[in-house]
C-alpha angles and dihedrals in degrees: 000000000000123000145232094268098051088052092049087040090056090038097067093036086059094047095046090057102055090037092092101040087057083045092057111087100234118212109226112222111186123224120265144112116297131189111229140172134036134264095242099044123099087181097052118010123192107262141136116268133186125217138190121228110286143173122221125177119256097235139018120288106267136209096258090063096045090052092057088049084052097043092055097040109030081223117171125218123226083248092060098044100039102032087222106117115137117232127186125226133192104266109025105134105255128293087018114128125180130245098229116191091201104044121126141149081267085047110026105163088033135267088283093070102039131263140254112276090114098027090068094126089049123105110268112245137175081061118129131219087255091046086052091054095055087047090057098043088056091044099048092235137105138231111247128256125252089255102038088053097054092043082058096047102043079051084201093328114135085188132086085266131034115250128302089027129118134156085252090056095033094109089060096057095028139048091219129148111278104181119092095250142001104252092091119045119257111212084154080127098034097254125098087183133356120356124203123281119259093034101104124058120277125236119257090278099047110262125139132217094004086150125029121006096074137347109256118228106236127189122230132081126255122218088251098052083084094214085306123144103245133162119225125198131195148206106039125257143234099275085065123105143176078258103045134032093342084199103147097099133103089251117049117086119204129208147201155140115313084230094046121114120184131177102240090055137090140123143278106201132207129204122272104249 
């Protein structure tokens, strides 16, 4: 027979999981029928698509939200447990990443390079797809589709970009790489590596971040993906640049390893309908 503190002690581990995902402020996107995709795209060819009502958070999912998953749940990340989590330095030639023994979502771009005790309202890195899984199982939420995800971000916009954005204004909706290569850092927009969420412009229906800052898990499968299970991420980061992987976009769709973790990707969640 259980007693009485065991039902108060499950009690408040199942409030407090479901407590962050109430304190986020959710966008709602009505159902309908969307046109995605681009001409020129395999990946992602311009079709209709169809959607039911969802709910998806205004901003990336920040440390301070992941902490109070791993507080609850003691849960350890891939990156913990496998010490393989892939970090970026000034000065690596492009499209190199680290191997970083240290590197966790406390220390994301390793022990080396600080951690995140004043960074709290930054996006949380160094997760992988299966990490952000475990994250949405405790919190009662979901991670978007590949679709869903493009309809929010384009916020009505038929165009690579939702509307008011051009390669010439990005900076002002996007925390991206702006030098011409990686090899000096770039701090034009104040941030080496991740910003706070919330400090570039959102997009017309009030979401945050949708592209730079940090590439966004998606769920859905790609043709070449060959029945594979592989995770796909959206919306570009802030390693991405006019000169390399120009991702943050509505358009592009990333992929990688389900047990990768990377410092310039994290999630965005919906709501479970």
């Amino acid at each position: 027979m259980i007693n009485n503190f065991w039902i108060l002690l499950l009690g408040m581990v199942i409030c407090t999981s479901y407590s962050f995902a109430q304190e986020q402020r959710f966008i709602d996107i009505e159902a309908g029928t969307y046109i995605l995709g681009d001409t020129l795209s395999l990946d992602n060819p311009r079709r209709a698509v169809t959607l039911s009502h969802f709910s998806i958070a205004e901003t990336e999912l920040t440390n301070e939200a992941f902490a109070a998953f791993v507080a609850s749940t003691d849960y350890i990340t891939l990156a913990e447990r496998y010490h393989n989590a892939m970090v970026f330095e000034p000065g690596l030639a492009e499209f190199r990443w680290l191997q970083d023994s240290t590197a966790y979502w406390r220390f994301p771009n390793g022990t080396s390079r600080g951690g995140i005790e004043e960074k709290m309202n930054h996006p949380v890195t160094c997760i992988s797809y299966r990490d952000a899984l475990a994250y949405c199982d405790w919190a009662g939420v979901r991670l978007p589709s590949l679709e869903e995800w493009e309809v929010a971000s384009r916020a009505g916009s038929q165009t690579k970009y939702f509307e008011g954005v051009e390669l010439d204004n990005i900076m002002d909706y996007a925390n991206i790489w702006h030098g011409r290569n990686h090899l000096v850092a770039d701090t034009t927009d104040g941030f080496l590596y991740t910003s706070p969420v919330k400090t570039f412009k959102a997009n017309p229906w009030g979401l945050y971040d949708v592209y730079g800052n940090v590439f966004e898990f998606c769920e859905g499968s790609l043709a070449r993906d060959q029945g594979r299970k592989v995770a796909h991420a959206r919306g570009g980061s802030w390693w991405c640049s006019k000169n390399s992987c120009a991702s943050f976009n509505s358009q592009y769709i990333g992929s990688v390893n389900p047990n990768a973790s990377f410092s310039n990707l994290g999630l965005r969640v919906a709501k479970k309908k």
